[in-house]
N, C-alpha and C positions, 0 to 999 in steps of 0.2 A: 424509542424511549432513550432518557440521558441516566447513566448511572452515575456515583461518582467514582467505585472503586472497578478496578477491571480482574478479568481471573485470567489465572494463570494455566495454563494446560501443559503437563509434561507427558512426553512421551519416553517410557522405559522400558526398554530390549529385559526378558528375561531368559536367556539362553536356558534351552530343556537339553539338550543335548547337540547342537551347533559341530561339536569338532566330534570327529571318531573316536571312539574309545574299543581295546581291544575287548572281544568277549571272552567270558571267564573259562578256563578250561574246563567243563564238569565230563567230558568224556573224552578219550584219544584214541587213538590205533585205528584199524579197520576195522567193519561193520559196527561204526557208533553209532549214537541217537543226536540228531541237531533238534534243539528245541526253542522253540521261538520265545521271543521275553519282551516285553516293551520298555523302551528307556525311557527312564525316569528323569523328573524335573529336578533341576536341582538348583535351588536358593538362598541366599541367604538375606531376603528377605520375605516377610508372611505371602504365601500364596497359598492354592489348592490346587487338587486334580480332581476330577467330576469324574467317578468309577465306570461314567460307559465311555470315557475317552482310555479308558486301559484295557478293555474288556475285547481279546480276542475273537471275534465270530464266525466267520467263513473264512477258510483257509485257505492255500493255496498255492504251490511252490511250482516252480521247474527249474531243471539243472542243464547249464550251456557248458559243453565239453569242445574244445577247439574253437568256441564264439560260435556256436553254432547249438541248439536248442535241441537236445536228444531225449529229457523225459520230464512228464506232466505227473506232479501230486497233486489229485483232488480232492479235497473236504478233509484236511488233516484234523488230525486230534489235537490239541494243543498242548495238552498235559501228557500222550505219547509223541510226539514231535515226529519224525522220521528218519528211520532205519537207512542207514546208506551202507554201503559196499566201500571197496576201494576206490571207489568212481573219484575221477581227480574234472577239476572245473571254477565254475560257481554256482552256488544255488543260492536261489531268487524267490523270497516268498513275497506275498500280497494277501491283505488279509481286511475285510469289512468292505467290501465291493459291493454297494448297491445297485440293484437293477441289471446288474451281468453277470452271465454265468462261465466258467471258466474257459467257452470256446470264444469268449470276444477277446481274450488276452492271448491264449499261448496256439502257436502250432508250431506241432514237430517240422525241425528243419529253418525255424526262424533262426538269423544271423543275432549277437548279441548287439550290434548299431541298432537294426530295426527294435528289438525289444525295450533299449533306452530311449528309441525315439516315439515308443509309444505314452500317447495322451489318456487322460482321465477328464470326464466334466466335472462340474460343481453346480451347474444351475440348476434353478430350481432348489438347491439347498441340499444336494444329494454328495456322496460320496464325502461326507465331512470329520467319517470317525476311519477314513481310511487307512492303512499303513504297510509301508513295505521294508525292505531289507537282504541285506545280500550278504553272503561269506565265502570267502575262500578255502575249498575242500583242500587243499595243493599245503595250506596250513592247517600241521596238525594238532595244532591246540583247538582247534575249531572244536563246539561243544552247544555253543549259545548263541543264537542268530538273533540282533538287535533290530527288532523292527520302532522303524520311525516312523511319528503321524507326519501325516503324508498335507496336512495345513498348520496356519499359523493360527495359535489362540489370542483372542483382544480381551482384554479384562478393564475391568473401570474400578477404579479407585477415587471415591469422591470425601472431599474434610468434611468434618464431621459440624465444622461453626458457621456460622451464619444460616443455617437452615438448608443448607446447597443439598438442591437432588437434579438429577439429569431424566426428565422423563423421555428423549428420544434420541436416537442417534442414526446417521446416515453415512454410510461407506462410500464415496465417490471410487466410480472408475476403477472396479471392483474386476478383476480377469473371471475368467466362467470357467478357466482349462488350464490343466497342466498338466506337466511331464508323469507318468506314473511311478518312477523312480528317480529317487535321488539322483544330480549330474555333479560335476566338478563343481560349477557356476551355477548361479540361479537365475533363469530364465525364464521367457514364460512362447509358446510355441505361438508362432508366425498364427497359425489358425483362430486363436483363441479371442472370444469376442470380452466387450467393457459392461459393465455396468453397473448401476447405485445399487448398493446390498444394505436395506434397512430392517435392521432386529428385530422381532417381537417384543414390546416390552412393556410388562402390564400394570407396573408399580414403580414409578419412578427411581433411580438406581440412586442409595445412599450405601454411604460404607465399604465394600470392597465387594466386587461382584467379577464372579469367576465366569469366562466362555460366556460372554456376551455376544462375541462372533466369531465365527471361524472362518478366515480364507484362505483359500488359495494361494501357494507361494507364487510370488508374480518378480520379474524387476520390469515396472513401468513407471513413466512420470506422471505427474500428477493426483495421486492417490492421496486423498486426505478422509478425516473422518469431520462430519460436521453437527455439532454437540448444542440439543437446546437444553440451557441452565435456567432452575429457580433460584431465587436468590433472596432471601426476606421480603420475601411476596411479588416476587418482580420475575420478568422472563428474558434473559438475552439467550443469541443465537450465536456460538464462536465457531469457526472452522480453524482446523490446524492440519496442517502437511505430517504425512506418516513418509517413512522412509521409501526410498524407489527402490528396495527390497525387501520384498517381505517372505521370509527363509520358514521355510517348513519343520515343524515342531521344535516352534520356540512362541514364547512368548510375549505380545506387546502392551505393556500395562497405560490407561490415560490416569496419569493422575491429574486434577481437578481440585483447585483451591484459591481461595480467595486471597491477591493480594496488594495492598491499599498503596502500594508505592512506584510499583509498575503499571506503564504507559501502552504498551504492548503483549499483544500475546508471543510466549515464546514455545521453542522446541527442542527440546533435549533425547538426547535418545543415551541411553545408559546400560551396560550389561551387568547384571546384579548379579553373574556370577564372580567377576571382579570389583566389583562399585563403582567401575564408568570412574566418570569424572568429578564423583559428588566425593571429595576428600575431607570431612572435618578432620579438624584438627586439636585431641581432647589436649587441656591445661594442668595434666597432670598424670601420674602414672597410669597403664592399662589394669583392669580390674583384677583383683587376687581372692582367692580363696581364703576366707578368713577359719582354718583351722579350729581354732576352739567352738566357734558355733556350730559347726559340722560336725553330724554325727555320721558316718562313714558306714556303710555296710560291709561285712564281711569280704575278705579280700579286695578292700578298695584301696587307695593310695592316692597320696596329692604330690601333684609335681614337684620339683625341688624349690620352682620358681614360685611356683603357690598358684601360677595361671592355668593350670589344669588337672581333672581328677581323671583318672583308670580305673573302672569298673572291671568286675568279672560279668562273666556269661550266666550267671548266675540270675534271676528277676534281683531289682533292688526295687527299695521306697525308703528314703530317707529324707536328710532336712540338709540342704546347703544356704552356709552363710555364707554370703559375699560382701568384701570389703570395699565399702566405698562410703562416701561423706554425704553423698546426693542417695535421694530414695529410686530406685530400679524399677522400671517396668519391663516384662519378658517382651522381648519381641516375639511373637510367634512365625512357628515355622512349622508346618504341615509334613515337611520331608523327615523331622526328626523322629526319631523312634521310641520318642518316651513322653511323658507327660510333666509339665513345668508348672506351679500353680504358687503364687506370692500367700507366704502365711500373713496377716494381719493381724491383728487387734491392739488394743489399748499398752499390750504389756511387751510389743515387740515395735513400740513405735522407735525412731533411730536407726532401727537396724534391717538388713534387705535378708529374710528367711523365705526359702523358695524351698517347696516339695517337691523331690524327684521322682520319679517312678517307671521304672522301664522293667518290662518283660521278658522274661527269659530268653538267650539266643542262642536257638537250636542249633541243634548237627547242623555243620557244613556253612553254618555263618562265617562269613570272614571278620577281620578286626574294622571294626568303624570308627573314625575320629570324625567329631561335628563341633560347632561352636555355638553353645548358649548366646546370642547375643541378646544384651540387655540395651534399654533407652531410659536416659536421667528424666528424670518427669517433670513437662511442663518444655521439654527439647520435639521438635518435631521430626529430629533426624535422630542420628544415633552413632555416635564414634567409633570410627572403624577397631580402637582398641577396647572397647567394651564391649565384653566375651570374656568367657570361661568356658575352655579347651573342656572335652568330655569325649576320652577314648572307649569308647567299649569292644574289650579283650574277644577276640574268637571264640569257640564252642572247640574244646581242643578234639573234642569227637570228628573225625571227619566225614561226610555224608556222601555219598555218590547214589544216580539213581534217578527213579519215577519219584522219590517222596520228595516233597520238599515243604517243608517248615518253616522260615522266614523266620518272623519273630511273633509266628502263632505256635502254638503246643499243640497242631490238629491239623491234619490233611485229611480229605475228605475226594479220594478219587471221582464220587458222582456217577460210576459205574461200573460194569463188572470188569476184573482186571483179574490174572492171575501169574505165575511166573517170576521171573526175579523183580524183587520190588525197590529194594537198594542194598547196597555196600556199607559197612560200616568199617571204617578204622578204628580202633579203641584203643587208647595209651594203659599203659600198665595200671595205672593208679584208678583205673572206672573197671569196670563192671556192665553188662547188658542181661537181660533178660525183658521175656512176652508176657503180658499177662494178660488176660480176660476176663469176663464176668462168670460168674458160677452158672451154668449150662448154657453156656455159649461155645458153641465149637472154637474150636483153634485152629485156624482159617490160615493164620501165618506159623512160619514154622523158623526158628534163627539158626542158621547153621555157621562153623566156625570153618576156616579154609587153613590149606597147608602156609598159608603163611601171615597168618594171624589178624584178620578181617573176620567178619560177618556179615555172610548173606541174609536178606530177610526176603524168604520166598512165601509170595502167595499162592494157595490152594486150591484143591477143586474136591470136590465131593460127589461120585459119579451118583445119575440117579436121585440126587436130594428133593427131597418130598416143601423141602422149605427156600427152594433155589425159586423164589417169587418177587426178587425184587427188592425185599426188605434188606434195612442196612445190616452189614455186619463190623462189629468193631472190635479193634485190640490195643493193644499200649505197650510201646517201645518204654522200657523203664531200666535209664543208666545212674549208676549211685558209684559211691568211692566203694573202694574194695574194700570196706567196713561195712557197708551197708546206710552211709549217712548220706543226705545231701541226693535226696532222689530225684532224678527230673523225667518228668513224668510225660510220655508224647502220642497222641492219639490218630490211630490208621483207621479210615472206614474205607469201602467200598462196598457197594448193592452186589446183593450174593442172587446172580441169574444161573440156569440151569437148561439144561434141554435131555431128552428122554434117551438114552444112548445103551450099547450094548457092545459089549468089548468080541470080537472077532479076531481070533488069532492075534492078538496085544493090541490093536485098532480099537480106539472107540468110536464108533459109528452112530450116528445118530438116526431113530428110530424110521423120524417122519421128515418130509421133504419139505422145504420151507414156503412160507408164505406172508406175504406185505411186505415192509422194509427187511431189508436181512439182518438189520442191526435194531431191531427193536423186537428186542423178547415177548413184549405183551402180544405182538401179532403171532408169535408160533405156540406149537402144542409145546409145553409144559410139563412137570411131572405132576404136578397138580391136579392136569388138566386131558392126564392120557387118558380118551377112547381107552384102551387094551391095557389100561394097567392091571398087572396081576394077571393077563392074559394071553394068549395067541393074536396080533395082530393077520394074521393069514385067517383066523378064525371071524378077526371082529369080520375082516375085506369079504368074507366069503358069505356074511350074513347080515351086515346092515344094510341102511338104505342109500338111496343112490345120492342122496343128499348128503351124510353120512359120508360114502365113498370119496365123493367129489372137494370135500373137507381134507380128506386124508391127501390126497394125490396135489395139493398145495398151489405155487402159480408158477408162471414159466419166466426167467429171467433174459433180459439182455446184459453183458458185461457193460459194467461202468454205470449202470441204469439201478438203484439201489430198491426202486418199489418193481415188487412183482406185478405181472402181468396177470389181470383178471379173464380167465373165460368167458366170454360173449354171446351172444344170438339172435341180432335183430330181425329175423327170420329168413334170409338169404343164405344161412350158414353161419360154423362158429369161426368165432377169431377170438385171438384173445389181445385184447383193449391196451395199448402205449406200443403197440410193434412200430419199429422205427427201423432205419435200413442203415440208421448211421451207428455206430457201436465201441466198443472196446471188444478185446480178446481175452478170455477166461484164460487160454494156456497161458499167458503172459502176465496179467494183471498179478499183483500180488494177494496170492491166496487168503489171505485173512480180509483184502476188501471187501468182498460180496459173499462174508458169512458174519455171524454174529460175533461179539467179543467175546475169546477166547475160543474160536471153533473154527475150521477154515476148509475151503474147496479140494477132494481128496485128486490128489494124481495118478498116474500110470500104475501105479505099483498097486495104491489101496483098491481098486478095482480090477486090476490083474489076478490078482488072490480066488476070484469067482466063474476062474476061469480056465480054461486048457489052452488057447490060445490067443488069436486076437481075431479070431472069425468062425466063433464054438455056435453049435446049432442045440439048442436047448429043446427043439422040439416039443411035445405034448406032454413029457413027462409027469405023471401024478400020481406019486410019485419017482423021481429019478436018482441017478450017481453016477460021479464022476470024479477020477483022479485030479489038483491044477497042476500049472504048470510047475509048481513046488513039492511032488508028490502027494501031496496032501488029500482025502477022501472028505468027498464034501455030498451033500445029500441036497434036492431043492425037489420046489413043485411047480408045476405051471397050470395057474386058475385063471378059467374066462371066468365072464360072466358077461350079462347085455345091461347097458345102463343108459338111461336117461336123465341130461342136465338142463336145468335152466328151462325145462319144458321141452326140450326135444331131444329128438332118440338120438342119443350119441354112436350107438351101435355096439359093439365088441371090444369089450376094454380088460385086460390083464395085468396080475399081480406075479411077480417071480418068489417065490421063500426059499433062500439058502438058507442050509443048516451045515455047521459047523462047531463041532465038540460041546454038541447040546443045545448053541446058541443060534437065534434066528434073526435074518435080515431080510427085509421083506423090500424090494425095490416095484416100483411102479410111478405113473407118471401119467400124463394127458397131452403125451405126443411133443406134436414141438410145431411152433408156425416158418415155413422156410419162405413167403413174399408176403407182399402185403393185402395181399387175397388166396394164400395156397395155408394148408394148413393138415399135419400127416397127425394123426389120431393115432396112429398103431407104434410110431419112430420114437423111439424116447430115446433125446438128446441128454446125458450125464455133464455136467459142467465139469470140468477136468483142466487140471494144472497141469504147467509144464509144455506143450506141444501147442503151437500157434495154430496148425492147420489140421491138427487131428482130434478127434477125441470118443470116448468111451458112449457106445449106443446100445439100445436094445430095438433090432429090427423086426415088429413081430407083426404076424397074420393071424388071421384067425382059424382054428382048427378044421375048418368046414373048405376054409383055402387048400391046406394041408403043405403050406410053404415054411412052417417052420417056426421059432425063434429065434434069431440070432444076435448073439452076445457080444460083440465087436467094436476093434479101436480103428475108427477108419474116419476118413476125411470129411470134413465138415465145416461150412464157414460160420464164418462170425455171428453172423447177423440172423440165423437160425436163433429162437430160442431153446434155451436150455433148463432142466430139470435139475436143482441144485438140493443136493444130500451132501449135506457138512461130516465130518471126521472132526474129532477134538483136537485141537494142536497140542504138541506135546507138552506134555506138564511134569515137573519132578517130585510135587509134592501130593499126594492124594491122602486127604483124611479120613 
């Protein structure tokens, strides 16, 4: 078909973050916290970001010491980040890995060449919310580890006249594969296959449409996108050349518009963090703050030059006038942190009144300068000097820490957390205090330091009958030291709990875990104790065996986060996920493979029950014995014969120590040492600290007449293990 007018297709680069930027210091010295952040787009022209392209999921790090690959973090937390040592290197996270799990990327002893020269697919449409990033331990400002999407986003931008809508689009010559980390250069790997990547798209695209496709950073030739347009009832087909690099997390916008004097399509490619090469050039002064129609909020100020205003940290909503002859429309910008909205009507025609409104900025904000850019209406561009500078002032409160605030009044941990939660710095002139709700415990506790900071530590409540899960919440509330001007800031996390008994200043947890180790709803509870108010030796020695086998929980491999279920397809028991491949409890870090805020006890917390490291507890019912700490401890040893799962399991025992009234009742259901051997009577203790050893109960039964014995002796990995939690230590108990 002949048309007479032709469109124009522009292509423009929106750089999200293209060059490095240092990260922010939020923590320094030895054993800090690196915590991962995604970098942010930054425009200044209207765009968006689609919240599951920010949205951290599966985590991932490891750290190369001499170029050489010495340690694997798996399934990090993203709001706890990871605790590091003096360890000098870099570390390397990867985070939203589709379809692999962390043994397809890291092994101990990789060189850092092989790890940059490993590849990522894309086909199929997979790996597209990827992102990685890497910092330098060696620098001590390190704090904040920037990770970048790991593709480039395409957006479409179609004019709004002529009726123009784009109902399909086609990616030519689209790579399937790339590097999985950032290189010097952009590349795309010798391996990597081509092909046409065509969108889904169910409504033909008018108006500005965010993440129409995402690819793969490639540098190859011939890449174009090929665009069928309506047009006042009419359909042409244009192709246009994309650049032979397309650079990972950044942006490439098509804009799309009709124009009646052009013979040709063209290509431009433009970076909106600079404005490229689109220069107007406005015929008269840049825009000013017209003063008197401004009404100013407290502690604000306008420039001397009248081209821009300074805010406090304070929330504002007010009314700016801006001087100009031509009527203003806001250009939007999605990056800004406030809300920009043109007043109308009949009685402010003339004049350009814009409502502001920006929300308070928390502790530990830094100072932000942005620019309102406005466009004369009836212009399809907008003068690079039309803008009004808009600083908004720091939060002179300084924040350090797990909370973080942004420019919301509410963090929301999402789970149990307890320990130091953040630092405050406070200037003379403010004030902090906690408040609560009327019978709401007080979870957080604010303590002042010898050098005039404030800790805000969270709590524990041993034994809470209300530790179920439900939120608990408090409010950080800093005012001038009159009491005026309150900024009011809200902490929650889910108040979990586990059944515990203090032992010699240890708090021990009751019952031995079972299903995921980090999911509260799978273990006993205070809620939910069998033996509350009771003898657990009492409930072991009198329920049922169903009952029993409840109690005795499931058997773990390190690194392997769901318990191992007991079996019996009539050949004998096993218990269900035994694998021969593993991690090392003595080594792994103790709070992996227990619940948050509870952690795998070591040498010493099991030493305590003991005289030395190869004690024969024998038949005792009951017995004593001095440990190795002089200490007089009292216990008992109960058989009993139990049948699980329909078959006779045989001879199964509970040990109860007593100590200064209190009781700890250890037991277990053995441990499996192949993948068809399985010891009933061995009860492997998960124990930190020591690779190759760890804490056991070798027992027989009384009719054998061999003993029990209590013992830290050699044992490998790949054994399961019976895992009883101890509470990490906590400062604050309410």
């Amino acid at each position: 078909m002949s048309i007479k007018n032709i469109f124009a297709i522009i292509i423009s680069l929106a750089v999200i973050s293209c060059t490095d930027k240092e990260a922010v210091n939020e923590h320094s010295g030895a054993d800090s916290v690196i915590l991962p952040r995604v970098s942010s787009y930054n425009y200044t022209s209207g765009n968006d970001e689609t919240a599951e392209t920010k949205e951290i999921g599966i985590l991932h790090a490891c750290l190369f010491e001499n170029g050489v690959m010495t340690r694997v973090y798996a399934d990090i937390d993203p709001l706890a980040g990871i605790k590091i040592d003096d360890s000098k290197g870099r570390l390397y996270m990867v985070a939203n890995i589709e379809g692999n799990n962390s043994a397809s990327f890291y092994n101990i002893g990789m060189t850092e060449e092989e790890w940059l020269s490993t590849t990522i697919l894309h086909k199929g449409g997979v790996n597209l919310r990827y992102m990685s990033g890497v910092i330098d331990l060696s620098d001590m400002s390190h704090g904040v580890l920037q990770l970048y999407r790991g593709v480039a986003r395409i957006d479409v931008k179609v004019s709004e006249e002529h009726n123009l809508s784009v109902p399909a689009i086609m990616f030519k010559n689209i790579a399937q594969q790339s590097y999985l980390n950032r290189r010097n250069t952009v590349e795309s790997p010798v391996s990597t296959g081509y092909n046409d990547v065509t969108p889904v798209i169910d409504i033909p695209l008018t108006g500005n449409t965010y993440g129409v496709a995402y690819l793969c950073e490639q540098a190859s030739e011939n890449i174009s996108a090929v665009l069928t347009i309506n047009v006042d009832g009419e359909t042409v087909e244009k192709e246009v050349a994309l650049p032979s690099m397309l650079k990972r997390n950044c942006v490439y916008t098509i804009n799309v518009f009709k124009e009646s004097v052009q013979a040709d399509v063209t290509l431009s490619v433009t970076d909106w963090e600079n404005g490229g090469d689109f220069n107007l050039t406005p015929n008269e002064r840049g825009l000013m703050v017209d003063i008197e129609g401004t009404s100013l909020p407290a502690y604000a100020e306008v420039d001397a030059d009248r081209r821009g205003i300074v805010l406090s940290h304070y929330a504002s909503d007010f009314i700016l006038s801006v001087d100009c002859d031509d009527e203003l429309e806001f250009v939007a910008d999605p990056e800004l942190p406030m809300t920009v909205e043109r007043i109308g009507g009949a009685e402010n025609v003339g004049k350009n009144l814009f409502r502001i409104t920006k929300k308070l900025w928390g502790p530990g904000m830094e100072r932000l300068e942005r620019k309102l850019m406005f466009r004369r209406k009836g212009f399809n561009e907008n003068y690079p000097d039309d803008y009004v500078n808009v600083v908004m002032s720091e939060n002179p409160v300084r924040l350090e820490g797990l909370i973080h605030f942004g420019d919301s009044a509410s963090f929301d941990f999402g789970r149990y957390i307890d320990g130091e939660l953040a630092v405050l710095n406070v200037p003379d002139d403010k004030v902090v205090r906690l408040e609560f709700d009327e019978n709401s415990p007080e979870w957080m506790k604010l303590e002042e330091t010898a050098d005039g900071t404030y800790r805000i530590l969270g709590g524990w409540r041993p034994n809470d009958a209300d530790a179920d899960g439900r939120t608990q919440e408090g409010r950080i509330v800093i005012s001038d030291v009159s009491g005026m001007h309150n900024e009011i800031y809200t902490v929650k996390r889910q108040n979990w709990g586990l059944p515990v008994v203090n032992i010699n200043g240890t708090w021990w947890c009751k019952y031995n875990l079972r299903g995921n180790v980090k999911d509260f709803t799978d273990q006993i509870l205070v809620s939910n104790d069998p033996a509350r108010g009771g003898s657990i030796a009492d409930y072991l020695a009198g329920c049922t065996d169903d009952e029993y086998l409840n109690i005795l929980g499931d058997q773990y491999q390190a690194g392997n986060r769901d318990g191992l279920k007991l079996k019996n397809d009539g050949t004998g028991f096993l218990f269900d996920g035994y694998s021969t491949k593993t991690d090392n409890f003595g080594t792994l870090n103790p709070g992996y493979m227990a619940p948050d805020g509870y952690e795998i006890p070591d040498y010493d917390d099991y030493r305590f029950f003991t005289w030395g490291t190869d004690c024969n507890l024998s038949y005792f019912n009951p017995g004593a014995f001095n440990n190795g700490l002089g200490q007089r401890l009292n216990f008992s040893v109960v058989e009993r014969e139990a049948t699980f799962l329909g078959y006779d399991y045989g001879n199964v025992t509970f040990y109860d120590f007593e100590y200064g009234g209190e009781h700890l009742v250890l037991c277990g259901l053995g441990h499996q040492w192949s993948e068809t051997g399985i010891s009933k009577k061995m009860i492997l203790f998960a124990t930190y600290g020591n690779s190759g050893s760890t804490w056991m109960i070798e027992g027989y039964s009384k009719s054998e007449g061999r003993g029990n014995w209590f013992k830290f002796a050699a044992s490998n990995a790949q054994k399961t293990r019976t895992i009883r939690c101890v509470k990490s230590p906590v400062e604050y108990i309410y």
